[in-house]
DRENVOVEX-951992 format. One record per residue (C-alpha): chain; x, y, z. Coordinates in nm, 4 decimals. Layout:
residues N
+---------+----------+----------+----------+
: koldren :        X :        Y :        Z :
+---------+----------+----------+----------+
:       A :        X :        Y :        Z :
...
+---------+----------+----------+----------+
end
This chain:
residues 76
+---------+----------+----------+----------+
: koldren :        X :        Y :        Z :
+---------+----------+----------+----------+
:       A :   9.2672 :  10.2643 :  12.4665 :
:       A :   9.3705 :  10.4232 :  12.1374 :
:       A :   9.7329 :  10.3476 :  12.2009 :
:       A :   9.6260 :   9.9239 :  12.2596 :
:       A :   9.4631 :   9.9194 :  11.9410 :
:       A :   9.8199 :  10.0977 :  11.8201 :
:       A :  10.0301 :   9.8219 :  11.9651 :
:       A :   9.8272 :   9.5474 :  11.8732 :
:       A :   9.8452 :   9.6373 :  11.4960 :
:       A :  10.1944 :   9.7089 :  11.5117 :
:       A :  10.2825 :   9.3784 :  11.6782 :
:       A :  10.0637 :   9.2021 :  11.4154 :
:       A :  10.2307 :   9.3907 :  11.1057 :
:       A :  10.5635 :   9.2846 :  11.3248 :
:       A :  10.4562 :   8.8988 :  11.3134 :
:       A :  10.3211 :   8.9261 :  10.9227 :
:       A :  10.6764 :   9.0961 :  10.8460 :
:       A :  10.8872 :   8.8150 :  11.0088 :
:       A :  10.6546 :   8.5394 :  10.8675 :
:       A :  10.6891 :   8.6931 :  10.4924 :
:       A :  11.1084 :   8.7667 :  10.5812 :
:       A :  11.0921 :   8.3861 :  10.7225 :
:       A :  10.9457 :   8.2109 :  10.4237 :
:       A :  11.1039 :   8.3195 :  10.0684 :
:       A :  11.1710 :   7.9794 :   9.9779 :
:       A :  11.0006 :   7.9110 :   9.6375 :
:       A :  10.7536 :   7.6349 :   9.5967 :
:       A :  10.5917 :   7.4800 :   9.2938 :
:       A :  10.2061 :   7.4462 :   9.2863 :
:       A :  10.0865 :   7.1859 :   9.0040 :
:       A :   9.7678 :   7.2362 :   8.9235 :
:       A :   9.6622 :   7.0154 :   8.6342 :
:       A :   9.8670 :   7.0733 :   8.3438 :
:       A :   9.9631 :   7.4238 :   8.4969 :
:       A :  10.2923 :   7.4914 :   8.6813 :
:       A :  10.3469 :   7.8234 :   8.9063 :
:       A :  10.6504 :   7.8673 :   9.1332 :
:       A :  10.6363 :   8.1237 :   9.3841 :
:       A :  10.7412 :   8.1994 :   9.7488 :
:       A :  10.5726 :   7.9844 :  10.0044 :
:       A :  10.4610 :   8.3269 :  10.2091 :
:       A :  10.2473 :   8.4096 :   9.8996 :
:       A :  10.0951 :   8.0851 :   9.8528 :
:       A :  10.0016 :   8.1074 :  10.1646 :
:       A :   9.8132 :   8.4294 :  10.1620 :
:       A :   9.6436 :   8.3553 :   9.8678 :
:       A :   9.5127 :   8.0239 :  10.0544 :
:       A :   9.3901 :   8.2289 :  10.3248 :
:       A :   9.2308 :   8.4856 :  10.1160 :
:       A :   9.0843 :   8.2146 :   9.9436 :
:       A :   8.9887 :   8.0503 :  10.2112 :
:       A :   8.8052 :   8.3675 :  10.3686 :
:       A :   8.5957 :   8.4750 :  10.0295 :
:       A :   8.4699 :   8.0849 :   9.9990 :
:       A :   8.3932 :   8.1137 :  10.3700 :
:       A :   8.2054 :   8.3553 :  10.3155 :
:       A :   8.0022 :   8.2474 :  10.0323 :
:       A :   7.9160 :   7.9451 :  10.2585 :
:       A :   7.7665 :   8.1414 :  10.5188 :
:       A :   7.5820 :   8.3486 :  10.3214 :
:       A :   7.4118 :   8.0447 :  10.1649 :
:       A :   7.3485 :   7.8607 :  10.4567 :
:       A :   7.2219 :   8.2240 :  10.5797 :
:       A :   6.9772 :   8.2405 :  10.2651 :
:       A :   6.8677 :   7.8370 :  10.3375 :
:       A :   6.8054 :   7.9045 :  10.6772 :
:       A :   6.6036 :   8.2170 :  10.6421 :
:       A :   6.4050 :   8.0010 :  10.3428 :
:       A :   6.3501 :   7.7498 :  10.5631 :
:       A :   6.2062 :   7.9344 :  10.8633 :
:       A :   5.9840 :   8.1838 :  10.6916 :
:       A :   5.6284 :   8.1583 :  10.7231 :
:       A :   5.4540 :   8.0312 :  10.4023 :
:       A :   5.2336 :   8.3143 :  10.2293 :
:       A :   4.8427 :   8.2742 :  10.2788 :
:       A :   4.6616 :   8.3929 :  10.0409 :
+---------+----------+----------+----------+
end
């Protein structure tokens, strides 16, 4: 099983590697009165990093509401 788990990360570093190799071509992100050109393969990782650590925050405030909103009420 140890040798799966191998192969599966390899093939996934393989895919990353040819997606990165695949997209160098420079973009330009405006971004009010800022400008920032950089290759699309990095844009796009930082919008999924992004992505994940908002994520994130979402479900652990919808985790927090829901816990709120099910726990019993205190009786003094």
């Amino acid at each position: 099983m140890r040798y799966v788990y191998i192969l599966l990360i390899f093939a996934i570093a393989v895919v990353l590697f040819l997606f990165v190799f695949q997209n160098l071509a420079s973009v330009a992100v405006s971004f009010f009165s800022s400008n920032l050109t950089l290759p699309l393969s990095v844009l796009m990782l930082g919008v999924y990093l992004l992505g994940m650590l908002t994520g994130g925050f979402v479900v652990a405030l919808l985790r927090t509401l829901v816990h709120g909103a099910t726990r019993k009420p205190k009786q003094d």
